[in-house]
C-alpha positions in Angstrom: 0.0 0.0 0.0 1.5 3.6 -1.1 1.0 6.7 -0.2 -0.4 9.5 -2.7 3.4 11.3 -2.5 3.0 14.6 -1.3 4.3 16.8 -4.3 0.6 15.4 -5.8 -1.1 17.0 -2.7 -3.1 20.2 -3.2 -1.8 23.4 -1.3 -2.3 23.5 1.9 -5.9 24.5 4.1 -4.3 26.9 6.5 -1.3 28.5 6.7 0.1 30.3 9.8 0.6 34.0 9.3 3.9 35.9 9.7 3.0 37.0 12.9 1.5 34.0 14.6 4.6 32.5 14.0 6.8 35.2 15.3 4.8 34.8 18.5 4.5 31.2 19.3 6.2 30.0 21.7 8.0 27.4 20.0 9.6 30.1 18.0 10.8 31.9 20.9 12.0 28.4 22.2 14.1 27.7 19.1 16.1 30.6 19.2 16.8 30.5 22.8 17.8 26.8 22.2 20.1 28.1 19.1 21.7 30.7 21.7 22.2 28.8 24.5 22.0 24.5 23.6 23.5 24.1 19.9 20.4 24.1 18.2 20.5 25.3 14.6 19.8 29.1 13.9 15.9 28.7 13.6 15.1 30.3 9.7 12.1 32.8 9.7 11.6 32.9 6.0 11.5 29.4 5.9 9.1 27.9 8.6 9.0 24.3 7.8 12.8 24.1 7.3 13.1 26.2 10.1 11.2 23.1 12.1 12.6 20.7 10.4 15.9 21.3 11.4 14.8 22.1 15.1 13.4 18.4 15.2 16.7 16.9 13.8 18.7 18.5 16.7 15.9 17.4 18.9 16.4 13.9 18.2 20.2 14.2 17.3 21.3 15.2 20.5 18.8 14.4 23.2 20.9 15.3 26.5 20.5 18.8 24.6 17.2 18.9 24.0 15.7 18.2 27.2 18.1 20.1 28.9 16.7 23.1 27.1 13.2 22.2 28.1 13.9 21.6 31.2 15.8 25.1 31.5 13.2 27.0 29.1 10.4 25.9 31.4 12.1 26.6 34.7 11.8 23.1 36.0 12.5 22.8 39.7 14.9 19.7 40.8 15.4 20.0 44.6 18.1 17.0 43.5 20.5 17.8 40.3 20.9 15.3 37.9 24.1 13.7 37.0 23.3 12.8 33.7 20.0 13.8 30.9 20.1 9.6 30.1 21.9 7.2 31.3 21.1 4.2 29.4 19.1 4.8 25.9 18.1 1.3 25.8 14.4 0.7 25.5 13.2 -0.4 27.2 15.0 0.4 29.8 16.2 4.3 29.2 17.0 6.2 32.3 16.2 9.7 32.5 17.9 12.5 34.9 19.2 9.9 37.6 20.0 11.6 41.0 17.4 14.5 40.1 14.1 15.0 42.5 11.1 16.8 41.9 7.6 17.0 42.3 4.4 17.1 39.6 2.4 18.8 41.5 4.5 21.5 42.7 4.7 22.2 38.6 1.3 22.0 38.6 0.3 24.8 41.2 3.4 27.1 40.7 0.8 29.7 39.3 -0.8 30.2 42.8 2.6 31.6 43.5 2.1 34.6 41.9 -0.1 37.0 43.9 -0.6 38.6 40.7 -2.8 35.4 38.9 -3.6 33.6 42.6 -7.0 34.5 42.0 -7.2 34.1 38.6 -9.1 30.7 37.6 -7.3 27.6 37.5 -10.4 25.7 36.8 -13.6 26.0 35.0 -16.2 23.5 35.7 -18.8 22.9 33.7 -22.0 20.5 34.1 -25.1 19.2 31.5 -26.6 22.2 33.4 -24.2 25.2 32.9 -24.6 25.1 28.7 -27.9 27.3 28.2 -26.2 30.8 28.5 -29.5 32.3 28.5 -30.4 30.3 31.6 -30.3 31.0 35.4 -27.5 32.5 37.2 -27.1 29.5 39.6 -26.0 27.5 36.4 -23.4 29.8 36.2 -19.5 27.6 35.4 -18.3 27.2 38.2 -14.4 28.6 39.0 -11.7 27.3 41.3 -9.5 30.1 41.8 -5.4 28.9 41.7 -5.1 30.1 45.0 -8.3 27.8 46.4 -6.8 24.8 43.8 -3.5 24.8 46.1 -5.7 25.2 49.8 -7.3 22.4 48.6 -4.7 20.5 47.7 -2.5 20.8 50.6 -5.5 19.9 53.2 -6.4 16.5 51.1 -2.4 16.0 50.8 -2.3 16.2 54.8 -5.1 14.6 55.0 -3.6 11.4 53.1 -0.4 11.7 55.3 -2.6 11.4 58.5 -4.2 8.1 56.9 -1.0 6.7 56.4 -0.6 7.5 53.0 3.5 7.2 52.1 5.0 7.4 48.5 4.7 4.7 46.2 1.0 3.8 47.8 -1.7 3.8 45.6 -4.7 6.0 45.2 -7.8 5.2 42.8 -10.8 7.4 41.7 -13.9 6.4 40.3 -14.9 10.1 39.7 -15.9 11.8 36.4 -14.2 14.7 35.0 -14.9 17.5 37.7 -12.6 19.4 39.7 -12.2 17.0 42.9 -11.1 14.4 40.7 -8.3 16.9 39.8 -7.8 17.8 43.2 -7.3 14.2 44.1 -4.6 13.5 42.0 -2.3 16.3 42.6 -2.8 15.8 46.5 -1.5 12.3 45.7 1.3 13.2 43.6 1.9 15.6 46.1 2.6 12.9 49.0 4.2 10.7 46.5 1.6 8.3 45.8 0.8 6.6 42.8 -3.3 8.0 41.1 -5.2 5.7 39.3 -8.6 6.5 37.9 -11.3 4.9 36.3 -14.9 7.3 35.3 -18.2 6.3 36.5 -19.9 4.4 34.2 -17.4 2.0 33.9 -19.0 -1.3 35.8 -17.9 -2.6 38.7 -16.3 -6.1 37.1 -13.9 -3.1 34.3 -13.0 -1.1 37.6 -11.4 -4.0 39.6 -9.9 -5.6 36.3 -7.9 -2.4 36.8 -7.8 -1.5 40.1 -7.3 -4.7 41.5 -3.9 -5.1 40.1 -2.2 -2.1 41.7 -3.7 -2.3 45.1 -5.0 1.1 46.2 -5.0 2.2 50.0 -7.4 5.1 49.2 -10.6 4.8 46.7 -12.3 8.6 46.0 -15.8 8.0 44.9 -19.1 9.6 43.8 -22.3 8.2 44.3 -23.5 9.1 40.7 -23.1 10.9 37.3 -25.0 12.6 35.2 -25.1 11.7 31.6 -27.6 12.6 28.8 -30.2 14.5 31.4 -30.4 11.8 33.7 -29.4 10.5 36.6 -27.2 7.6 37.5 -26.7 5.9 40.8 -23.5 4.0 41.5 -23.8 3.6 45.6 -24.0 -0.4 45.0 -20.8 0.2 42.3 -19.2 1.5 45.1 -20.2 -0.8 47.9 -19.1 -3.5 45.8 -15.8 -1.8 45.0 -15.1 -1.6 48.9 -15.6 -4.9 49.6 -13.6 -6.2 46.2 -10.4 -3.9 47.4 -9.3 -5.4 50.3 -6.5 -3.1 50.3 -8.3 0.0 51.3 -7.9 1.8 54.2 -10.3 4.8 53.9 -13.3 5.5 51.3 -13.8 9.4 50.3 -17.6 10.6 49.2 -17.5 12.8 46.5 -21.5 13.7 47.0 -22.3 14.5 43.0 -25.8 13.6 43.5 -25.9 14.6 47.0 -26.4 11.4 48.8 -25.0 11.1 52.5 -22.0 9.2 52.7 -22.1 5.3 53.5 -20.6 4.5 56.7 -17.0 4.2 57.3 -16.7 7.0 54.3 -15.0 10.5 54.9 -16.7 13.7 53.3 -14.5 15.2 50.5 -16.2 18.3 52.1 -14.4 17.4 55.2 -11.3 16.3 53.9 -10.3 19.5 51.7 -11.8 21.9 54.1 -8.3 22.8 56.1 -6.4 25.9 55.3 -3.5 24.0 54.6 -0.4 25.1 52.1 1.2 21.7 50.4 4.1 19.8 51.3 5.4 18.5 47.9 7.1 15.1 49.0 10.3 15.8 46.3 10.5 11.6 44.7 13.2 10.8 41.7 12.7 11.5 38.3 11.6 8.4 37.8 8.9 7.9 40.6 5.5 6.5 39.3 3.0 9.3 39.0 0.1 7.7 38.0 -0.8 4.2 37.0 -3.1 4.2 33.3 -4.5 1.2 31.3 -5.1 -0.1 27.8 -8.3 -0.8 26.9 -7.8 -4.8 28.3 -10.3 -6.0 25.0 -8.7 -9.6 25.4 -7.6 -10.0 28.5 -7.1 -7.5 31.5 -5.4 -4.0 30.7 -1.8 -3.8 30.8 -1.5 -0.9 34.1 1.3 1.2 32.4 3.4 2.9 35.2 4.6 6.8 34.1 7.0 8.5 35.8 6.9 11.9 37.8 9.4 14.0 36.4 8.9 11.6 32.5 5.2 13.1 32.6 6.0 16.4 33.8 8.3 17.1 31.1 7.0 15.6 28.5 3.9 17.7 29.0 5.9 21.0 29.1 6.8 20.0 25.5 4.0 18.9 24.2 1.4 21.4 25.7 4.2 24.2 26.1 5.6 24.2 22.8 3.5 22.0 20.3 0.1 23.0 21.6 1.4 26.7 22.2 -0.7 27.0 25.6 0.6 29.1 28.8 -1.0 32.1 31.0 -4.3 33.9 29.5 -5.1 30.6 27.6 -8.4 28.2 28.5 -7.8 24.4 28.0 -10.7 22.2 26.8 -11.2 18.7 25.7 -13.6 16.6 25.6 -12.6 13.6 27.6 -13.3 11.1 30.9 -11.0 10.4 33.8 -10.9 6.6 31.7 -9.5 7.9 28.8 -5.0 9.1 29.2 -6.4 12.5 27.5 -7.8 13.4 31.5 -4.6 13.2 32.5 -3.1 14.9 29.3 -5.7 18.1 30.3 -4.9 18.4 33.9 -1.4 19.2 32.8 -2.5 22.1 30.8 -2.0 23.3 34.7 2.4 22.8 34.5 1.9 26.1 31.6 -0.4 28.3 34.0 -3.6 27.3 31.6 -6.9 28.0 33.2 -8.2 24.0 32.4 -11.7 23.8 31.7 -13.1 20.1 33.0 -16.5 18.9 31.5 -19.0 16.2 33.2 -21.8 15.0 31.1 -22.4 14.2 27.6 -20.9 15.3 24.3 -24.2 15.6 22.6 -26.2 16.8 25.4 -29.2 19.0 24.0 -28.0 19.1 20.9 -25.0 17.4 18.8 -23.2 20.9 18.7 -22.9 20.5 22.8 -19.2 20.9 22.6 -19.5 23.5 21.0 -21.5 25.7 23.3 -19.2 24.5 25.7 -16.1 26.4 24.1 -18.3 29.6 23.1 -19.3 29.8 27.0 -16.4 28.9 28.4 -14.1 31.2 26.7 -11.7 28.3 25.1 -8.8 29.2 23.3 -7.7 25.6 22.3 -10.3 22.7 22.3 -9.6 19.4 21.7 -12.4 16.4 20.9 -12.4 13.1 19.1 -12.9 12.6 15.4 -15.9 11.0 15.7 -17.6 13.7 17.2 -16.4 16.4 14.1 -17.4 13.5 11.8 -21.3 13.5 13.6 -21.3 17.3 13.7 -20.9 17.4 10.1 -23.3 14.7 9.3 -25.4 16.7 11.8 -25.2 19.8 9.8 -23.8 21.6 12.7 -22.5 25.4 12.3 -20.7 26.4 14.8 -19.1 29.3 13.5 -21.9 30.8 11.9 -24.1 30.1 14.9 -21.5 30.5 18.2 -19.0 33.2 19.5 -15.8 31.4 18.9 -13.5 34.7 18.6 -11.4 33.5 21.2 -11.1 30.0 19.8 -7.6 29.3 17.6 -7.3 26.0 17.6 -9.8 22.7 17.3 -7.6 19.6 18.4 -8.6 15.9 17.3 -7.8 12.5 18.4 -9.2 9.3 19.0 -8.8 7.8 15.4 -7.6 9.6 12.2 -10.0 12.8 11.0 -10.8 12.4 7.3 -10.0 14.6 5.3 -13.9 15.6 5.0 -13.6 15.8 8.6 -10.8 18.8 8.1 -12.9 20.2 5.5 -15.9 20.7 7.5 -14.0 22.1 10.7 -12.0 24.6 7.9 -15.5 25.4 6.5 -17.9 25.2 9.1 -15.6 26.1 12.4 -13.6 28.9 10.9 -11.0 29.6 8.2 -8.8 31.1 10.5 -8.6 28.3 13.0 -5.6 26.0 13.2 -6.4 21.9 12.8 -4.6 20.4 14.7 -5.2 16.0 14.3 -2.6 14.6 16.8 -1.8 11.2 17.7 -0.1 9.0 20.3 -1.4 7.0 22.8 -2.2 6.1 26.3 1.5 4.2 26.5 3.2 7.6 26.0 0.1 9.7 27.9 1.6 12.0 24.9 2.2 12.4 20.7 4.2 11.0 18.4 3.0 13.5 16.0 0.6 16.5 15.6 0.5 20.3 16.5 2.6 22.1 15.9 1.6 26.3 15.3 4.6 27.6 12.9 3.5 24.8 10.1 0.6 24.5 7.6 -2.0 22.0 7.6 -3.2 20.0 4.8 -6.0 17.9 4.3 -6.1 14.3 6.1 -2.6 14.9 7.5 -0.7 15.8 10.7 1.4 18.6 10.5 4.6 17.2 11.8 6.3 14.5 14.2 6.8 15.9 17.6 10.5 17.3 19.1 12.4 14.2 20.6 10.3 12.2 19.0 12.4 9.9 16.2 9.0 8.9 14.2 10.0 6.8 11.7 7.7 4.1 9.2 9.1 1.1 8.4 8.8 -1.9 6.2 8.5 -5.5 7.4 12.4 -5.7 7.6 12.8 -2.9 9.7 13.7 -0.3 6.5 12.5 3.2 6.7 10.2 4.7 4.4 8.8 7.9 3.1 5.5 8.4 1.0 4.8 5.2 1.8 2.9 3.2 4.4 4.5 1.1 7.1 5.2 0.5 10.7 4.9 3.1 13.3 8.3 3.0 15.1 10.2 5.6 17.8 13.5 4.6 17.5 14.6 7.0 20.2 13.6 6.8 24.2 10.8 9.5 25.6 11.0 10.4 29.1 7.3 9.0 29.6 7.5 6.2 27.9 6.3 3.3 31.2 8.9 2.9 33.4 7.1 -0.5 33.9 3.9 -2.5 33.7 2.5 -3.3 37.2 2.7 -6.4 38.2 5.2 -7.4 35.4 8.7 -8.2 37.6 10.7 -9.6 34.8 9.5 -6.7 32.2 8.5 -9.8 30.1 4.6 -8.2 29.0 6.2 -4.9 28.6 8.8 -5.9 25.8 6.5 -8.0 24.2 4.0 -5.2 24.1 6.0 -3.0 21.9 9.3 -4.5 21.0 8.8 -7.9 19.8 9.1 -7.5 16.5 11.8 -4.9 16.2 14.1 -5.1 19.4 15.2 -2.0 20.6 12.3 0.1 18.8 8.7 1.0 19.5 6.5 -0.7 17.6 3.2 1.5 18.1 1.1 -0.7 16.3 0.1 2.1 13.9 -0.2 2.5 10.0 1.8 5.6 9.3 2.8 7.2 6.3 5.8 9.9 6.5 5.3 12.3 3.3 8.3 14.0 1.9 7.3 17.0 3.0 7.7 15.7 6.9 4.0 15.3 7.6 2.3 12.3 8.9 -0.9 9.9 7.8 -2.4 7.7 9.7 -4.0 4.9 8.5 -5.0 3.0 11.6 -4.2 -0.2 14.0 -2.0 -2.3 12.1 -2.9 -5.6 14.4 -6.2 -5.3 12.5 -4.2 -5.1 8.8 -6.4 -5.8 6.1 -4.5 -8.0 3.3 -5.8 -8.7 0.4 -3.1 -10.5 -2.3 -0.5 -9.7 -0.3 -1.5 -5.5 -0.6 -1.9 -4.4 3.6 -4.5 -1.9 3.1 -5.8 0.3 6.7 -9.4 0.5 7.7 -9.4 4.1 8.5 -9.3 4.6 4.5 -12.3 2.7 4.2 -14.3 4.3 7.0 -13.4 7.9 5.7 -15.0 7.0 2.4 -18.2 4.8 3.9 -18.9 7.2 6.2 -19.2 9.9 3.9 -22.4 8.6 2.3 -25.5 10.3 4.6 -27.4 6.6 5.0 -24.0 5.0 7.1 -24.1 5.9 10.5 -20.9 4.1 11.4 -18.9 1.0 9.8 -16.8 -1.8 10.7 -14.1 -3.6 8.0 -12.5 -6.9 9.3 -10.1 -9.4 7.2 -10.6 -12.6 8.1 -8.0 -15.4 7.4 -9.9 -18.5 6.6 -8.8 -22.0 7.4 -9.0 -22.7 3.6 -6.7 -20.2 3.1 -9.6 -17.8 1.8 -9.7 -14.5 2.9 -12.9 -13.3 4.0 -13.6 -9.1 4.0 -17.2 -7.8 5.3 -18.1 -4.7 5.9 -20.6 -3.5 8.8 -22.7 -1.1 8.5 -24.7 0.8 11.0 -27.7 2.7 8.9 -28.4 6.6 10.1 -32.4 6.5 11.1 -34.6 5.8 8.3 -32.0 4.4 5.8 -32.3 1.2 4.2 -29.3 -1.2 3.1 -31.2 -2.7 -0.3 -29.1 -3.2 -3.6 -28.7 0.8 -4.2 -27.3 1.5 -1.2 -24.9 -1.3 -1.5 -23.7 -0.6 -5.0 -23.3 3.2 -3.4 -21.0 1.6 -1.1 -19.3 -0.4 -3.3 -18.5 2.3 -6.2 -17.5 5.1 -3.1 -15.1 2.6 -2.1 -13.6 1.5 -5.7 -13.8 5.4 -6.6 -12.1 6.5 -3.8 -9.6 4.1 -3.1 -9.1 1.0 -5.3 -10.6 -1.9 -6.4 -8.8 -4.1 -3.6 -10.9 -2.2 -1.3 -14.4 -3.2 -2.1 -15.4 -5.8 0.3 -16.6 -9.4 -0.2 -20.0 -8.6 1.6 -22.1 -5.4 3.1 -23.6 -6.3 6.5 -25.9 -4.1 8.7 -25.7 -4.2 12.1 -27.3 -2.5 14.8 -24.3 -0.4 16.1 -20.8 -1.2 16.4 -19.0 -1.9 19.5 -16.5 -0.1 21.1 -13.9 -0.1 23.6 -15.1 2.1 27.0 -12.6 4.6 25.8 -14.4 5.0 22.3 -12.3 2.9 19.6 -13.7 0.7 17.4 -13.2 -3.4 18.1 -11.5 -4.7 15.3 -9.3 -7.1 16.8 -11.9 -8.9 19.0 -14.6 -9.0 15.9 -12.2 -10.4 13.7 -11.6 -13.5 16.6 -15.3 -13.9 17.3 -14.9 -14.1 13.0 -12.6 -17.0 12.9 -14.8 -18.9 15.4 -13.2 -17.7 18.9 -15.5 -17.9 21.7 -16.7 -14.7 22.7 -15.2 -15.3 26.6 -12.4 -15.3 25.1 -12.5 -13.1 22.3 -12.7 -10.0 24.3 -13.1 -8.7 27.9 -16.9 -8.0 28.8 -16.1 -5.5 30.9 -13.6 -3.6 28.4 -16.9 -2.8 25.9 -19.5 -0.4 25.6 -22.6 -2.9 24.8 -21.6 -6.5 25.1 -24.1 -7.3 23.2 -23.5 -5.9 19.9 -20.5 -8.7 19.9 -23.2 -11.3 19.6 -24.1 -10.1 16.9 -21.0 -11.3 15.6 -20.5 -14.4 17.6 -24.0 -15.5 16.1 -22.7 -14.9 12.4 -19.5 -16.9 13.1 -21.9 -20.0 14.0 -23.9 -19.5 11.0 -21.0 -19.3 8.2 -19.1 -22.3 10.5 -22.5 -24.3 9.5 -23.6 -23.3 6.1 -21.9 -25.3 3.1 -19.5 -23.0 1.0 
C-alpha cells in the first residue's frame, strides 16, 4: 500500500501567518535553544525548514534537547541530575538519575504569583451550565489557583494522617470535575501513585484495573449525570469496597448529593483545612500515576509513568507543540478513563486556566461541545474525530451560529480525521482556525505527531512528528520509508515512555507489548505514512491489517470513504483469514435512522469505495448491524470482531467489561456460527 506522494497533494488548508509564528512560543524556544544548547539558527523565512531542522537537533542530541526544556520551562529539581540519560536502551532508558522533583509543585506554581492567585485555574462545567441564557445558579463554576492549592494541601495532609507514604496507591472512580483533579495532585503531592477509572465504567472493568495495583485510598461519587439523567453507582461503590481489600479509607464525593455510606470520609471534610502543600520531592523516575489499555482480550496492561517523564513531556507537548501558557483556557472533551484526562490536567504545568467537562458530548443538541467552548471562553479545544465527523453529518455550524472569537485552535484524536472531517471544521468552524489531528497513545500519555503552530496543515494529515520524537515508518524488515505506508516505530527513548507495567517483575509483558518484532524500537502498532514533505498519515491499527493479495490496506481509509455517504451511521471492515486459506472481508454497517441497506445503497458503497480508493478495497459482503462496539474509551473493536470471526469464543475473544454494549458482539459471535455451519 503507497502513499499518494506529497508533491501530488493540493496546497495546503491553513497557513500560519507571519505574525503568529513570530509569536509562538515554540519560536521563541528555538532561538533561545540556538543561543544557549546548539540548536541550529531557527530560519524565519522558511518555517517548515526552520522546524525541520529544530526536530533533527531534537532527536540528534537528546541530552540537549531536554536540557533546554527543562531550562526554558524553569523546572525545579530540589536534587541535580548527574546525567540527561543514562542508558538509551528501550526499554530500559533512564532519565535524569540523582534528580528529585515534584508534579504537583509544577502544577500549582501559578498560585505563587499574587498577581494570577485568584485568577481561575479551573472551569467547571456541568449538563446544566450550557444554556447561557439560563439562570444564574447554572453559572460555570471557577476554582481560583489560590483555592486549587488550599485544597490541595489539606487532602495531601489529610492522606499523610491516613498513612498515606509514597509509592501507595490511590484510585478514583470520579468523572471529569474538579475534585477528581484535586485528588490527584494531592496524591502526587505525597508521593503516591493516582489511578482512575470514570463512573460508568462497571464494577467487574473497575477491579480488572484496580485490582492489580492495590490502592490504599478509593475517591468515589455516588453518581453521574449523563444525557439529562441521573445515574446511581452507591451499589458500584459498595461493591468496589468490599472487592479492594486493600483500602484503608473511602472518600464521598457527593455529586448527586447522597450522605456518605458508613465508614466514608466527606470530601467536604477532607479539603476543608487551610493548609499550604508539602510537595514530597521523589526521583525523576517515581511513578506518577498508573493508566490502562483498553484490556479487550484479556485484563489492561496498568502502564506505570514517571513523575518527572510526565511532567516534562507535558511542558513540551502542551508548552511548545500545543502553544498553551497564562491567558489561555484548555478544553477537551474527555473522561477520567481515557490518558487525555490526564493529558488536560497538565494544561496546569503552563499556568492554563483548564476547563473540565462532566456530562455528555451531545447533550441537548449534537453541537454540545460546541457551546461549551463559546461559553467557556476556550482558546484551544480538543475532541475526538468521531464527534467532528457526527457534527458534520449533523449539519452543525458552529461558527456561523456561536461566539468562537477566542477560539484558535480545534484539536482531534481518538482515530484519524478524514479529510472531509478537516474540510468541514475549515468550513464550518472557521477559516482562521488551526487543525490540529494529533496522535499518540495512552502508552506515552503523549504524541508521536501532531501540532505544531509555525507549520501549515493539509488535508487528512498531521502537520509534523513531535520534538524528541524519532518517528519513523518502516517496512516489514525494519527499513525506513517515506511516502509510503508502514510500521509506526520511535527509534529513540521518551522520558514518559512506562517505566514498567505493574505487576510485570521480569519486564517480560512490557517488551513484548512494543518491542517484539523490532528489538530496541517502539513498535506503536500504527499504520503511518511519512510524506516528503515531513507530515504524517495515519492509517490505523495495524494488528487489524487488512490484506488482500499480499496488498496491507488500513481500515481508516475505508471508513473515511463509507462514512461519507449520509445513509452509514458508522462501519466496521475486518479481514478474516480463513482456514481454507480464503480470505474473507465484510463490511458492517450501521444505517443513520430511516435508511435502508437494499441493492442501491450497496452498490453506493461499493462504487465510493472502488472510486475512492481501489478496487482491492471493495469488500466481499455489506452487513448491517445494529451499532458497532467499542472499547469504553471510544475505539472501534476490530481485533476482537475479527476472533469472534474466525470462530473464537466470545469469553475469550474479548473482555466483557472492556466494551461499551456487550451485546453488539453477539451479533457477531452469532454470524461466526452460521457461516461455521452453512456449506460453501
Amino acid at each position: 500500500m503507497t502513499a499518494t506522494p506529497a508533491t501530488e497533494q493540493p496546497g495546503p488548508l491553513w497557513q500560519p501567518g507571519p505574525d503568529r509564528v513570530a509569536s509562538a512560543r515554540l519560536t521563541r524556544f528555538h532561538a533561545w535553544a540556538a543561543e544557549r544548547h546548539g540548536a541550529p539558527a531557527p530560519a524565519p523565512e522558511d518555517p517548515a525548514g526552520s522546524y525541520a531542522a529544530l526536530h533533527d537537533w531534537s532527536v540528534a542530541d537528546l541530552d540537549a534537547f531536554w536540557t533546554a526544556v527543562t531550562q526554558w520551562f524553569g523546572v525545579r529539581f530540589t536534587r541535580p541530575y548527574e546525567t540527561v540519560l543514562a542508558d538509551r536502551a528501550m526499554p530500559g532508558a533512564t532519565w535524569f538519575p540523582g534528580a528529585t522533583l515534584n508534579y504537583a509543585e509544577h502544577a500549582l506554581r501559578t498560585a505563587d504569583d499574587p498577581a494570577r492567585a485568584h485568577e481561575p485555574a479551573l472551569v467547571h462545567v456541568t449538563e446544566n451550565h450550557q444554556d447561557a441564557a439560563g439562570p444564574a445558579e447554572a453559572a460555570p463554576r471557577e476554582v481560583s489557583w489560590a483555592e486549587l492549592r488550599r485544597q490541595v494541601g489539606s487532602l495531601s495532609a489529610r492522606l499523610r494522617d491516613l498513612g498515606v507514604r509514597p509509592g501507595d496507591r490511590v484510585s478514583g472512580y470520579l468523572p471529569n470535575v474538579p475534585e477528581a483533579v484535586v485528588a490527584l495532585l494531592a496524591t502526587a503531592a505525597v508521593g503516591a501513585v493516582w489511578t482512575s477509572c470514570a463512573p460508568d465504567f462497571g464494577a467487574r472493568s473497575v477491579l480488572d484495573r484496580f485490582q492489580q495495583v492495590e490502592p490504599v485510598v478509593l475517591f468515589a461519587v455516588d453518581g453521574y449525570r449523563y444525557g439529562g439523567k441521573e445515574h446511581d453507582r452507591t451499589g458500584t461503590v459498595a461493591e468496589l469496597r468490599r472487592e479492594l481489600p486493600t483500602l484503608r479509607a473511602v472518600v464521598h464525593v457527593p455529586l448527586l448529593g447522597a450522605p456518605a455510606p458508613d465508614g466514608a470520609l466527606e470530601w467536604a471534610a477532607v479539603t476543608s483545612a487551610d493548609t499550604a502543600p508539602v510537595y514530597e520531592q521523589v526521583p525523576f523516575d517515581h511513578p506518577l500515576w498508573v493508566l490502562y489499555s483498553s484490556g479487550t482480550t484479556g485484563l489492561p496492561k496498568a502502564i506505570v509513568q514517571s513523575q518527572g517523564g510526565i511532567l516534562v513531556e507535558h511542558l513540551k507537548q502542551l508548552g511548545l507543540h500545543c502553544d498553551l501558557g497564562p491567558g489561555d483556557r484548555f478544553f477537551w472533551y474527555t473522561s477520567t478513563g481515557w490518558m487525555m484526562w490526564n493529558f488536560l490536567v497538565s494544561g496546569l504545568l503552563t499556568g492554563t486556566t483548564v476547563i473540565t467537562y462532566d456530562g455528555s458530548p451531545g447533550h441537548r443538541g449534537t453541537d454540545a461541545q460546541w457551546r461549551i467552548a463559546e461559553r467557556t471562553g476556550a482558546t484551544f479545544y480538543g475532541t475526538s474525530a468521531a464527534y467532528v465527523m457526527a457534527c458534520r453529518k449533523a449539519g452543525v455550524h458552529p461558527g456561523r451560529d456561536r461566539d468562537l472569537s477566542a477560539l484558535r485552535c480545534v484539536a482531534t484524536t481518538g482515530s484519524p480525521l478524514p479529510p472531509d472531517g478537516f474540510r468541514w471544521l475549515h468550513e464550518e468552524a472557521g477559516a482562521g482556525l488551526w487543525i490540529a489531528s494529533v496522535s499518540g497513545g495512552t502508552d506515552v500519555c503523549s504524541c508521536f505527531a501532531g501540532a505544531v503552530p509555525t507549520l501549515p496543515v493539509h488535508i487528512g494529515e498531521l502537520q509534523a512528528p513531535c520534538l524528541g520524537t524519532d518517528l519513523q515508518a518502516w517496512d516489514p524488515n525494519g527499513e525506513p520509508l517515506t511516502d509510503e505506508v508502514g510500521e509506526l516505530i520511535v527509534t529513540n527513548p521518551m522520558p514518559s515512555m512506562p517505566v514498567r507495567f505493574w505487576n510485570d517483575a521480569d519486564g517480560s509483558r512490557y517488551r513484548d507489548s512494543y518491542f517484539d518484532m523490532f528489538p530496541g524500537a517502539w513498535r506503536h502498532g500504527d499504520w503511518i505514512t511519512l510524506t516528503s514533505r515531513g507530515s504524517v498519515i495515519i492509517h490505523g491499527r495495524s494488528d487489524s491489517t487488512l490484506n488482500r493479495q499480499g496488498v496491507r490496506m488500513g481500515s481508516a481509509d475505508i471508513y473515511e470513504a463509507v462514512e461519507r455517504l449520509p445513509e452509514i451511521r458508522e462501519s466496521l471492515v475486518i479481514g478474516v483469514e480463513e482456514p481454507d486459506g480464503g480470505y474473507w472481508m465484510p463490511l458492517f454497517v450501521h444505517l443513520a435512522e430511516g435508511a435502508t441497506l437494499d441493492d442501491a445503497l450497496r452498490d453506493r458503497v461499493k462504487h465510493v469505495i472502488r472510486d475512492q480508493l481501489s478496487p482491492r478495497h471493495v469488500p466481499d459482503e455489506i452487513i448491517e448491524i445494529p451499532g458497532v462496539p467499542h472499547t469504553l474509551t471510544g475505539k472501534r473493536l476490530e481485533v476482537p470482531v475479527k476472533r469472534l470471526l474466525q470462530g473464537t469464543p466470545l469469553e475469550k475473544a474479548v473482555n466483557p467489561g472492556s466494551v461499551d454494549d456487550v451485546g453488539l458482539l453477539r451479533e457477531y459471535e452469532a454470524l461466526a456460527r452460521r457461516r461455521a455451519s452453512s456449506p460453501r
